[in-house]
C-alpha positions in Angstrom: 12.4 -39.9 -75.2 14.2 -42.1 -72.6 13.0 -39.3 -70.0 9.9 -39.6 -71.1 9.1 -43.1 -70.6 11.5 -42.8 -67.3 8.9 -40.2 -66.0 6.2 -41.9 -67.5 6.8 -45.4 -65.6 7.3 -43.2 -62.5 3.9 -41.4 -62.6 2.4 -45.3 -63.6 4.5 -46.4 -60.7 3.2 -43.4 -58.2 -0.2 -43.7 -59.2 -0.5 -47.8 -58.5 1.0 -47.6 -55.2 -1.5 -44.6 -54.2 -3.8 -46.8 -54.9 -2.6 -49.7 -52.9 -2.3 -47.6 -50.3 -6.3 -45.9 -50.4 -7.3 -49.3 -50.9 -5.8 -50.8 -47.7 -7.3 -48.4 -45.7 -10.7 -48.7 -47.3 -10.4 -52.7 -46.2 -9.1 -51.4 -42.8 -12.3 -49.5 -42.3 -14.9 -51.7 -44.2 -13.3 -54.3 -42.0 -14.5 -53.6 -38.7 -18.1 -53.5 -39.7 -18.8 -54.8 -43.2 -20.9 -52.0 -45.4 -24.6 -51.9 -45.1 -24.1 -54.5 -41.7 -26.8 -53.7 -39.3 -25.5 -52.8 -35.6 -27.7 -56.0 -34.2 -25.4 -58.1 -37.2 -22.0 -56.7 -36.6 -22.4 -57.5 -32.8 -23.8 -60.6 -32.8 -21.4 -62.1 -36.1 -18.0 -60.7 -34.4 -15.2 -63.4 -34.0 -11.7 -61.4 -34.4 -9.5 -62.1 -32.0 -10.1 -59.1 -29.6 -12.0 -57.6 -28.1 -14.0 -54.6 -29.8 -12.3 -51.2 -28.0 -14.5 -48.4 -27.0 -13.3 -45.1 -25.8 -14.5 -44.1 -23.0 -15.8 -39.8 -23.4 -12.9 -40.5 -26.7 -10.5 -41.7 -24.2 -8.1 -38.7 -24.5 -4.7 -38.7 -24.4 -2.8 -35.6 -23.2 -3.5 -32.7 -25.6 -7.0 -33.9 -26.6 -10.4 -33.2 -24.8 -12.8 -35.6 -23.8 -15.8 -35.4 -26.1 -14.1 -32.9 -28.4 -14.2 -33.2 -32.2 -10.6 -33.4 -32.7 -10.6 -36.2 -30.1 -13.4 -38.0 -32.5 -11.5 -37.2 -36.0 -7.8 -38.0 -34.0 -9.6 -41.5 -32.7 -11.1 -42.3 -35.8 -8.1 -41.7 -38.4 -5.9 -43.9 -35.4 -8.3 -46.3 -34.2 -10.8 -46.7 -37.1 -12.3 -49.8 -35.4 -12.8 -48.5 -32.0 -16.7 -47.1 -30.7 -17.0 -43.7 -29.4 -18.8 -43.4 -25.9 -20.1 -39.4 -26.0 -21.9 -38.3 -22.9 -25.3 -35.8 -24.2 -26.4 -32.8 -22.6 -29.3 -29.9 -23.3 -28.2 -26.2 -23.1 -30.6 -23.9 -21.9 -32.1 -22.9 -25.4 -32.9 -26.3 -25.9 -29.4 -27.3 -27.7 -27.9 -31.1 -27.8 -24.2 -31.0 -26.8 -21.1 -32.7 -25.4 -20.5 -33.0 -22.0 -19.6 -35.5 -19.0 -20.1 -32.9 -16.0 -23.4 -31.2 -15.9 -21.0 -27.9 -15.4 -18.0 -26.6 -17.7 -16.1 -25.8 -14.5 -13.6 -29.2 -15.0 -14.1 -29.3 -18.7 -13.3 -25.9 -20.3 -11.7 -22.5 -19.1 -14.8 -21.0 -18.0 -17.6 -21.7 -15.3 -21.3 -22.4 -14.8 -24.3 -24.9 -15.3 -24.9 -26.1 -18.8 -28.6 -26.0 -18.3 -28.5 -22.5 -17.6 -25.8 -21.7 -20.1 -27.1 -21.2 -24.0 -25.0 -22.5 -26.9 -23.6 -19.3 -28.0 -22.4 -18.4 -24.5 -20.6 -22.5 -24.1 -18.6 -21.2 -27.7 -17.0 -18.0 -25.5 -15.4 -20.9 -23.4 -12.2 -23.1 -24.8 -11.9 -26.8 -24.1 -9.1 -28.7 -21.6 -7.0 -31.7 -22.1 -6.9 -34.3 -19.1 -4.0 -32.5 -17.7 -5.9 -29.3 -17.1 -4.5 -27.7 -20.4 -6.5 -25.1 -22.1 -6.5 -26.2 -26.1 -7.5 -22.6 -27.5 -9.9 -22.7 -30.1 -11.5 -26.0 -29.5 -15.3 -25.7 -28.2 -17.5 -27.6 -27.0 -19.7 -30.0 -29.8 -22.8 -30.0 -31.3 -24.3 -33.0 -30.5 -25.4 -33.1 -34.8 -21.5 -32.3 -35.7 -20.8 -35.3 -34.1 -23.2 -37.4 -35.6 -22.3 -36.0 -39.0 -19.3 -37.1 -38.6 -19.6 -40.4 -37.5 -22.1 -41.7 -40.3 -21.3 -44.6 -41.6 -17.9 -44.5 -40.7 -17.9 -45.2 -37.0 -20.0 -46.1 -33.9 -20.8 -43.8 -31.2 -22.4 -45.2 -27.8 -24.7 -42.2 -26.3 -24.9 -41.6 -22.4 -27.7 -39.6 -22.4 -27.7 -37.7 -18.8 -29.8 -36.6 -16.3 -32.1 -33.9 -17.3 -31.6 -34.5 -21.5 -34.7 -34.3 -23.2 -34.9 -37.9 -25.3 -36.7 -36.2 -28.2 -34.5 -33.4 -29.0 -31.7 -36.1 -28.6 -33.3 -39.0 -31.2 -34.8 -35.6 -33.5 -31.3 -34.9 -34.0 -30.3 -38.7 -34.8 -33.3 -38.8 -37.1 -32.1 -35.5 -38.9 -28.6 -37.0 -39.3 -30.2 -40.3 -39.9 -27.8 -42.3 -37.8 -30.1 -45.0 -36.6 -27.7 -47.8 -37.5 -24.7 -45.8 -36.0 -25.3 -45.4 -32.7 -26.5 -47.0 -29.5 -28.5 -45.2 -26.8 -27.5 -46.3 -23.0 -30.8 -46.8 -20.9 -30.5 -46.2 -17.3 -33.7 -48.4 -16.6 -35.6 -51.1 -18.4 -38.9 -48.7 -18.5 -37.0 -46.5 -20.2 -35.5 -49.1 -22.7 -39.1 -50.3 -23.4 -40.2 -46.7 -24.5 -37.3 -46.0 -26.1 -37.8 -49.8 -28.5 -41.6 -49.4 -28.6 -40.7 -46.0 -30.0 -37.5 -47.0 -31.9 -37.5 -51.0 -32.5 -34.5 -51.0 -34.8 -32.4 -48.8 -31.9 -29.6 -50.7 -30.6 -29.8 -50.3 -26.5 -27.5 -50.6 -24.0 -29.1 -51.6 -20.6 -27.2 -52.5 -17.3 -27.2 -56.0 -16.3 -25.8 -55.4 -12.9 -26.7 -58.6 -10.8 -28.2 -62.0 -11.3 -31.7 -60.7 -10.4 -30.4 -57.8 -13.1 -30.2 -60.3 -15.6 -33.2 -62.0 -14.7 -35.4 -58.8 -14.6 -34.2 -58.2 -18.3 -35.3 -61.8 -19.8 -38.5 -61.2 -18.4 -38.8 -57.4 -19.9 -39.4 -58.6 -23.6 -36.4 -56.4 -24.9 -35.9 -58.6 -28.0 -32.0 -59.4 -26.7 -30.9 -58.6 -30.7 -30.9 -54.8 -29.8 -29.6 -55.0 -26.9 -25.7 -54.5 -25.2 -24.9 -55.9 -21.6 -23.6 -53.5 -19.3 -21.7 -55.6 -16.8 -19.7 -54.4 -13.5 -16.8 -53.0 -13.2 -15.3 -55.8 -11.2 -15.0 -58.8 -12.8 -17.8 -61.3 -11.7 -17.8 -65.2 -12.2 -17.4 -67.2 -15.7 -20.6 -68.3 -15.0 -22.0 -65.0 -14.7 -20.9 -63.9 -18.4 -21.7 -67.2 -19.7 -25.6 -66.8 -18.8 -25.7 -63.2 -20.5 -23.8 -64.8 -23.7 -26.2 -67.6 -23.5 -28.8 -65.1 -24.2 -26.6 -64.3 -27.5 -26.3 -60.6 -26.0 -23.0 -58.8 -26.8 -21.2 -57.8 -22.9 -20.2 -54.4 -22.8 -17.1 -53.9 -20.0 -16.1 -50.8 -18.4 -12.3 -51.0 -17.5 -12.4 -47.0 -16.9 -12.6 -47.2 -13.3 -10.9 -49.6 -12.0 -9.3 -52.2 -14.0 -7.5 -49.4 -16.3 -5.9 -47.9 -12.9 -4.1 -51.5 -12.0 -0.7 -52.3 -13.0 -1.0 -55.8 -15.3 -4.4 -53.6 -16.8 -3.6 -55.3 -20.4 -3.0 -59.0 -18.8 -6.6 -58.2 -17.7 -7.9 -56.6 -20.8 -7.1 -60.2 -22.5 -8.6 -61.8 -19.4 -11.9 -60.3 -20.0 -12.0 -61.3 -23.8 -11.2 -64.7 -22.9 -14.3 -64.7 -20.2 -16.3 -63.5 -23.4 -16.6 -59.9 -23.4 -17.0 -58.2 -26.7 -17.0 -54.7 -26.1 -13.8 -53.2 -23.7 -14.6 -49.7 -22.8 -11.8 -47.8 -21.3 -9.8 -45.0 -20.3 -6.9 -46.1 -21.8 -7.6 -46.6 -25.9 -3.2 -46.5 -26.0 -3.1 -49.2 -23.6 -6.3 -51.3 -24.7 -4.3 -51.3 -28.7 -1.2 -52.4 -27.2 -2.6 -55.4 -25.4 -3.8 -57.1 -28.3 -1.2 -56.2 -30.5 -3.5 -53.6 -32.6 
């Protein structure tokens, strides 16, 4: 009887601190966006004390590929609060994909053009780490795995490049209905007014690249809820993130080509929040957690 009650108390014991445990990392998740929060909400409501991190093609680490599932599941599980920047491409037959270079050659262990390539011939080829390493068995994406995966459980920015058809691309975001988990950069503010006349709930990212940038984009009637600020790499004047924030648009940062590569990078990082930036989007996701203590 006493090992009953013994085993008994342990099984209570085992099951309440499984359930501590679940629920802590249900508040760790529901905690970077709160459920059911619109994108335009989340963005213009956030107040933590950092800045929110977004990794740049995943940001890999050595031993992951850039825009690589496992990159998205490893970066997801590690950094549940960080947004996924994923660069979109169209195969030959017509299929949404994965990829930075407009050619496999740096990417994966084989060769050739993704445009003339079809999606069963990208499978044949195996992705590579930063370092050049072929990871064996790891393939290039579906741009709809992705999406699956991400719904409602993460963000994902998409860098739709040159030559990727916008339909196929938001077809694919209808099918998976991820409107309210993703945002779409725009390389040009005609092509931010087609894609909000088309999609007026779309979160956009648009470059705001100079003063006359800025200016160009209050005139533009982009309704500044659905939009994110793409600023330059170098860091510009207070006074030139204040008048983007006085717009109440969230301003987007990319560290990944310079200010990642300097040696007090996460003195900067915490710079850059201080100067107002909400969204840090590096090269170094490690490095960007470490400097606020994440």
């Amino acid at each position: 009887m006493t090992t009953y009650r013994f085993l008994n108390k342990l099984i209570i014991l085992f099951v309440l601190f499984f359930g501590f445990v679940l629920t802590c990392h249900s508040q760790s998740q529901t905690e970077c966006r709160p459920q059911r929060s619109s994108l335009s909400a989340y963005f213009s409501n956030y107040r933590l004390s950092h800045p929110i991190i977004m990794a740049h093609r995943m940001s890999p680490i050595e031993g992951f590929a850039e825009n690589s599932l496992v990159t998205l599941k490893y970066n997801m599980e590690r950094y549940p609060c960080s947004i996924q920047e994923i660069d979109v491409r169209i195969t030959r037959d017509g299929i949404a994909i994965l990829s930075h270079d407009d050619s496999i050659d740096r990417t994966t262990d084989g060769k050739g053009s993704i445009n003339k390539l079809t999606f069963a011939e990208l499978q044949k080829f195996n992705l590579k780490d930063g370092k050049g390493n072929v990871l064996f068995g790891q393939h290039i994406p579906l741009l709809e795995d992705v999406l699956n995966i991400i719904k409602g459980k993460s963000i994902a920015m998409l860098d739709m490049k040159p030559g990727t058809d916008p339909q196929i691309m938001m077809d694919i975001v209808k099918k998976t209905n991820t409107f309210d988990d993703i945002i779409v950069i725009c390389y040009s503010i005609e092509d931010a007014k087609k894609m909000n006349e088309k999609y007026p709930e779309l979160m956009l990212a648009l470059g705001f690249n100079s003063i006359e940038g800025i200016e160009k984009n209050k005139e533009s009637g982009l309704p500044y809820t659905n939009l994110i600020a793409l600023v330059p790499g170098i860091i510009q004047a207070q006074s030139y993130y204040d008048s983007i924030r006085a717009m109440g648009i969230p301003i987007s940062f990319g560290a990944q080509n310079k200010v990642d590569k300097k040696d007090n990078a996460m003195e900067i990082y915490k710079e850059l929040y201080e100067a107002g930036i909400t969204i840090l989007c590096t090269d170094s996701i490690v490095n960007a957690y470490k400097a606020f203590g994440l």
